[in-house]
C-alpha positions as CSV (number, residue, x, y, z in Angstrom):
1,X,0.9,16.2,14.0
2,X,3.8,15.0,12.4
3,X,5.1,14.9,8.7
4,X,4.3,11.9,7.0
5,X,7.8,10.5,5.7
6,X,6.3,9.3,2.4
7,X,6.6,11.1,-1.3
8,X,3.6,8.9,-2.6
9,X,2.3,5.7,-1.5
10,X,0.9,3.4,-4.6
11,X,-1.6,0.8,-4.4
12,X,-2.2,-2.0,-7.6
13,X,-4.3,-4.7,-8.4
14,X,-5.4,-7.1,-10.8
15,X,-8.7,-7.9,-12.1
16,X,-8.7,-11.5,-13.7
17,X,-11.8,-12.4,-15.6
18,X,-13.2,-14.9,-13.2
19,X,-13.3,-11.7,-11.0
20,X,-15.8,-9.7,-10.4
21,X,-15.2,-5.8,-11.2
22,X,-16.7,-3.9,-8.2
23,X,-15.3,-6.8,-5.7
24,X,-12.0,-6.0,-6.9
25,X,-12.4,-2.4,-6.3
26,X,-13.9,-2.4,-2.8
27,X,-11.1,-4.5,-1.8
28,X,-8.6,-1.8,-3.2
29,X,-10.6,0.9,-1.7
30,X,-10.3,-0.9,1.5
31,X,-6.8,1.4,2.0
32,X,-8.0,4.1,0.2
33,X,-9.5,7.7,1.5
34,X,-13.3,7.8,0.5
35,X,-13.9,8.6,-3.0
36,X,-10.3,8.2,-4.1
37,X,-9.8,8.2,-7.4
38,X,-9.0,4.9,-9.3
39,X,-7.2,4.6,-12.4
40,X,-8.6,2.0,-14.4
41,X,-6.4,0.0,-17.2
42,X,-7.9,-2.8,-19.4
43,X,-5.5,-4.8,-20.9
44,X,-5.2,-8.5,-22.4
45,X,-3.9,-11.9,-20.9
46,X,-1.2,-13.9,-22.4
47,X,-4.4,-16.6,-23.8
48,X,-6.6,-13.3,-24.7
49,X,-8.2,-12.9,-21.7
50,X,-9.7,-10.0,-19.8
51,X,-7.3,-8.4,-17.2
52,X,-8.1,-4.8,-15.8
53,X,-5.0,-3.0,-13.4
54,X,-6.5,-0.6,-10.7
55,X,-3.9,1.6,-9.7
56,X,-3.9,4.7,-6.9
57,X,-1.5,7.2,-6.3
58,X,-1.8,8.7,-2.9
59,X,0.2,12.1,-2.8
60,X,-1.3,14.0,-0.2
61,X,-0.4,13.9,3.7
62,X,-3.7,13.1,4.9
63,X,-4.4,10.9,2.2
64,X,-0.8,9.3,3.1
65,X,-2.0,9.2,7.2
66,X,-5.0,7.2,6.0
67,X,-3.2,4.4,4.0
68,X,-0.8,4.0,6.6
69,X,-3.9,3.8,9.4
70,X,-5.2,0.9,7.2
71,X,-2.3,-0.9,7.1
72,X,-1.1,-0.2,10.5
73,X,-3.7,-2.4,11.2
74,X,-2.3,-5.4,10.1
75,X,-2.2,-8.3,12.6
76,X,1.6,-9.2,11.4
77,X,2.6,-5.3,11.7
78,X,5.3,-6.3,14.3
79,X,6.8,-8.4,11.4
80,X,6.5,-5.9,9.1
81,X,8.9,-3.8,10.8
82,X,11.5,-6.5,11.8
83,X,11.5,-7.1,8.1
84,X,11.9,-3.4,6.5
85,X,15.3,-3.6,5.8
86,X,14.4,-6.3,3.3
87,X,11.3,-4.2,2.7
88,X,12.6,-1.2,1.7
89,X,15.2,-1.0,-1.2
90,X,18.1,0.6,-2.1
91,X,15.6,3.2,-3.9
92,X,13.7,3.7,-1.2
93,X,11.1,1.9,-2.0
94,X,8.8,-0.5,0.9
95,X,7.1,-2.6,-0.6
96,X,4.2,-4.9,0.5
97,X,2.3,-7.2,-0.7
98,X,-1.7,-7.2,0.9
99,X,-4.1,-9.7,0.6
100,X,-7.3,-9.0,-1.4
101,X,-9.9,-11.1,-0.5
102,X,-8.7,-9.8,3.0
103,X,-8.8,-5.9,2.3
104,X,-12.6,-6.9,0.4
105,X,-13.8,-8.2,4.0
106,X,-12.4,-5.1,5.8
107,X,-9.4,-6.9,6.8
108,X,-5.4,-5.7,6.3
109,X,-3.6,-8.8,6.2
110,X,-0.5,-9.7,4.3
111,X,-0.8,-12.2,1.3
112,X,-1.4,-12.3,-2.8
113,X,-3.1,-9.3,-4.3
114,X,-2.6,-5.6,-3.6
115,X,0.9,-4.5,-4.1
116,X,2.0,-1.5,-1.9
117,X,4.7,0.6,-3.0
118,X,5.8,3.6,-0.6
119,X,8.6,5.9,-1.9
120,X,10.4,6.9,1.4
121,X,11.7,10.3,1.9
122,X,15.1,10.1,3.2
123,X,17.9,12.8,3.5
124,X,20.8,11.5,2.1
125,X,19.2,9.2,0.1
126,X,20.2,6.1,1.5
127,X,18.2,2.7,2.6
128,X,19.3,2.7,5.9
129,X,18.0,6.5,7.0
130,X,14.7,5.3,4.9
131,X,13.7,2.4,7.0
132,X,14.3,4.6,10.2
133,X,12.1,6.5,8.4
134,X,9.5,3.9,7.8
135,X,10.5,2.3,11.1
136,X,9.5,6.0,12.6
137,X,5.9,6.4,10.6
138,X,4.6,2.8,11.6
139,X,5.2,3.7,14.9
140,X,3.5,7.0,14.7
141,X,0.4,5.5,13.5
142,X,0.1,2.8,15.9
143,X,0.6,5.1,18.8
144,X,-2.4,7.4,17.1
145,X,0.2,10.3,16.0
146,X,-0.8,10.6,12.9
């Protein structure tokens, strides 16, 4: 099986106050291994009103495989990779942006939402060897490597 090319992979979202709590988090856990661990932040709105952030960190390889499985299974995942040099930053960084109501159905679909940020491993550090990298893990999972 081969390495997963990812330091961490984070996943955050929102919780407005017309949301519902557990919604929110069933959408987030759509990506997420079972029983992942959710960090849970309540905070205010600019008018005072409720907004709680759900954040992940996903560290592990496996835990890595299965987030990547998830969104792998995006419908636009062709586009995804035409568009990681725009994706990926001069950090390393990809970024996506998922839709929620999507990931709360059992759907991965791009759109408003969840906010994916992978930190690419790349030896020298440099954006170009980090979306071969990317480039190279997308693949993997759609071809069931990983």
């Amino acid at each position: 099986m081969p390495s997963v090319p990812f330091h961490y992979v984070d996943l955050r979202t929102f919780c407005y106050a017309t949301e519902d709590d557990k919604r929110v988090e069933a959408a987030l856990r759509h990506y997420l291994p079972e029983e992942f661990e959710i960090e849970v932040a309540p905070t205010e709105g600019h008018h005072g009103d409720r907004i709680v952030v759900l954040s992940a960190r996903v560290e592990t390889a496996d835990e890595m495989r299965h987030v990547l499985g998830q969104v792998a299974e995006l419908d636009q995942i062709d586009r995804v990779m035409d568009e990681l040099d725009e994706r990926v930053d001069e950090n390393c960084s990809l970024f996506l942006r998922l839709d929620k109501q999507a990931a709360f159905n059992g759907r991965s679909e791009l759109g408003e939402g969840i906010t994916l940020r992978a930190k690419v491993e790349a030896y020298p550090a440099k954006q170009e060897a980090a979306v071969e990298n990317a480039r190279e893990a997308f693949e993997n999972v759609r071809e069931g490597e990983y």
